[in-house]
C-alpha positions in Angstrom: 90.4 161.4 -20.3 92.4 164.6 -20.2 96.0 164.4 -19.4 96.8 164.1 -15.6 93.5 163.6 -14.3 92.4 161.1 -12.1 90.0 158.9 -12.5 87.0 159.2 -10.0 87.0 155.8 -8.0 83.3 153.6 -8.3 82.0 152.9 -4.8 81.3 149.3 -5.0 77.7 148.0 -5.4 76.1 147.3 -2.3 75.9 143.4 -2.1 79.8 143.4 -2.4 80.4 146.6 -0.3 78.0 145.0 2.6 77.4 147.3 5.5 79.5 148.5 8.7 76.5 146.7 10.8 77.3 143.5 8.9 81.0 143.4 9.5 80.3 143.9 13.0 77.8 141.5 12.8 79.9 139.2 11.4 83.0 139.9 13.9 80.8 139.1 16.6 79.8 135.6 15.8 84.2 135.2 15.0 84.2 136.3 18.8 81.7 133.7 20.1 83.1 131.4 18.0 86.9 132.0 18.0 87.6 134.9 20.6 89.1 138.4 19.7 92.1 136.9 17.6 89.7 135.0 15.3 88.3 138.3 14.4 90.6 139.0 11.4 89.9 140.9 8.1 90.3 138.1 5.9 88.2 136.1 7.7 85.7 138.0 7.7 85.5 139.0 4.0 85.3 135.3 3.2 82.2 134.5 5.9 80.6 137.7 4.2 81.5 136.6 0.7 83.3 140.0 0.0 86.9 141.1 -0.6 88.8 142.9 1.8 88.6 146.1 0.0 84.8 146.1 1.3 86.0 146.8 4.5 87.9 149.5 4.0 84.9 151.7 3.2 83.7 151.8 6.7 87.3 151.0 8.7 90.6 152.7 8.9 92.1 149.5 10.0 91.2 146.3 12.7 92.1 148.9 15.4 89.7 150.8 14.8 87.6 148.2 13.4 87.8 146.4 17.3 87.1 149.6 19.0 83.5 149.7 16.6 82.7 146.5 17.8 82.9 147.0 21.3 81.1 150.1 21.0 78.1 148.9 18.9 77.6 146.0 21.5 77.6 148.2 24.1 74.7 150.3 22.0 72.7 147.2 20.9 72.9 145.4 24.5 70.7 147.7 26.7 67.9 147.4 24.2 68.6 143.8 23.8 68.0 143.6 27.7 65.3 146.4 28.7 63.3 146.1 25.2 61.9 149.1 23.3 58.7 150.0 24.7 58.3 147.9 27.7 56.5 150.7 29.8 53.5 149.3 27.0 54.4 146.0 26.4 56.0 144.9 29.9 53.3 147.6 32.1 54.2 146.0 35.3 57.7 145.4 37.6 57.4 141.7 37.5 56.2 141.4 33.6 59.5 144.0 33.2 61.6 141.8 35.4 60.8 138.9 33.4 61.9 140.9 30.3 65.4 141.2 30.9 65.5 137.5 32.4 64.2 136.4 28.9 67.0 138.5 27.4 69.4 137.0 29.9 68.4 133.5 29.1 68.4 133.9 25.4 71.4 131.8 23.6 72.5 134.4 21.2 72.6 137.2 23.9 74.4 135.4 26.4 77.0 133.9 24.5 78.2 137.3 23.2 78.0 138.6 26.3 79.9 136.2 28.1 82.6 136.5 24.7 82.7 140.4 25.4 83.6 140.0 29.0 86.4 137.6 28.1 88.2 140.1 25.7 87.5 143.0 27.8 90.2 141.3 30.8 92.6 142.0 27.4 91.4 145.4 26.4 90.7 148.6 28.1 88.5 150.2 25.7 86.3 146.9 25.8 86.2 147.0 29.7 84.8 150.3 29.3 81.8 149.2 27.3 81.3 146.7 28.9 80.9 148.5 32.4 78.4 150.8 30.5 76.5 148.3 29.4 76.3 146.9 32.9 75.6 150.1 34.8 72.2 150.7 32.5 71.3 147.6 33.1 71.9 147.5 36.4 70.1 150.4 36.9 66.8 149.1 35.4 66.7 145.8 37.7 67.4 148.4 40.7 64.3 150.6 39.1 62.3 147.7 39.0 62.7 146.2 42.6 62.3 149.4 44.0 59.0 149.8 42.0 58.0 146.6 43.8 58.2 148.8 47.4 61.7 147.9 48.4 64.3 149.8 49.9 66.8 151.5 47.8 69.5 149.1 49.5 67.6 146.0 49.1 66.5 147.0 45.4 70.2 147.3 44.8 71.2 144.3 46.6 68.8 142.4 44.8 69.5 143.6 41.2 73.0 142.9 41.4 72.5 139.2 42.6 69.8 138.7 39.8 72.4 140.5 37.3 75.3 138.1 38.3 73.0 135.0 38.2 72.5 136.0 34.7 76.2 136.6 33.7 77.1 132.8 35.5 74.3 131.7 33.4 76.4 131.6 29.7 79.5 130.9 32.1 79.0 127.6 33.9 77.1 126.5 31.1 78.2 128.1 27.9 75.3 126.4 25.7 72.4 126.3 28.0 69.2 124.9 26.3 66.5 127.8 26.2 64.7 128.6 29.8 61.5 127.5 29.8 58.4 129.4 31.1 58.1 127.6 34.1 61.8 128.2 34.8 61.7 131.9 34.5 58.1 131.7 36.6 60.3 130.3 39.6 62.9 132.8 39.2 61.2 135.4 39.5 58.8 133.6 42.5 62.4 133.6 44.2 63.1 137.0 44.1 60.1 138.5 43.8 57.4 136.4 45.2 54.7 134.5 43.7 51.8 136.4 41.4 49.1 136.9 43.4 45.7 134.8 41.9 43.6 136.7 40.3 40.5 138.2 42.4 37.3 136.8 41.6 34.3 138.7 40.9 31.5 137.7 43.4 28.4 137.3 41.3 25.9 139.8 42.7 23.3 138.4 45.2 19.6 138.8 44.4 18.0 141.2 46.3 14.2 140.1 48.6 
């Protein structure tokens, strides 16, 4: 090596580096777990099976680290709730409203949820994604009564009660065993109304 020259640092192999997503990943099952002080560097390294000098390729420090977090969830959650390609998948209001009640009910979701709204009483920046979060969200359940031929107050109304009955879901009971298709079915009968039966094709009559 010549005199005075640096050497050029080795970025770490991938297995040990591990990925921004899988830190964040990682930070958010801490949060569940152990709330926003539980999310700490060394922590995480050993749950990942990394050092702490992994982190620093994607992080400046656990400030900005935190602010990541809270941003990414507010990214991932209104997918996680409306669903990529529902207009094929989930065609109709009610099959769409049952969509983000699935999401609602789902363990994993909820928990995370209800662990993001807890640090975000601490945290500006993580009230803010929060409220984003909501407002799309929000947005679709009042887009999907109003599909159903409601008024734009009662479509509103409505979504909001629905959304907060989801929220209290993960709050009152923090573990809730998964809904079960007949549970959603009477949700949505609630608000909604029963499906209507299927029509039934008369056989055509023979002809004299």
């Amino acid at each position: 090596m010549s005199p005075g020259r640096r050497p050029v640092a080795r970025r770490p192999p991938a297995v040990a580096r591990r990925s921004a997503d899988a830190w964040i990943a990682a930070a958010l099952r801490r949060l569940v777990r152990d709330g926003v002080t539980g999310v700490r560097i060394d922590r995480l390294a050993d749950d990942l099976g990394v050092t702490k000098g992994s982190f620093y390729w994607h992080f400046a420090d656990r400030g900005a680290f935190l602010r990541a977090i809270a941003t990414s969830w507010a990214d991932e959650q209104v997918p996680s709730h409306l669903g990529a390609g529902d207009a094929l998948v989930a065609p109709t209001p009610r099959d769409r409203l049952r969509r983000v009640l699935e999401r609602f009910a789902g363990e994993g979701i909820g928990r995370t949820a209800h662990a993001m709204r807890d640090w975000g009483r601490q945290d500006a920046h993580v009230r803010r994604a929060v409220d984003r979060a909501d407002r799309v969200v929000l947005a679709e359940l009042t887009q999907i009564f109003a599909d159903l031929g409601m008024s734009a107050g009662e479509a509103a109304l409505r979504a909001r009660v629905i959304f907060w009955a989801g929220i209290g879901w993960h709050v009152v009971e923090p573990s809730p065993a998964a809904a079960s298709v007949r549970d959603l079915d009477q949700v949505l009968d609630l608000f909604i109304g029963p499906r209507p039966p299927p029509r039934v094709r008369k056989a055509p009559g023979r002809r004299k």
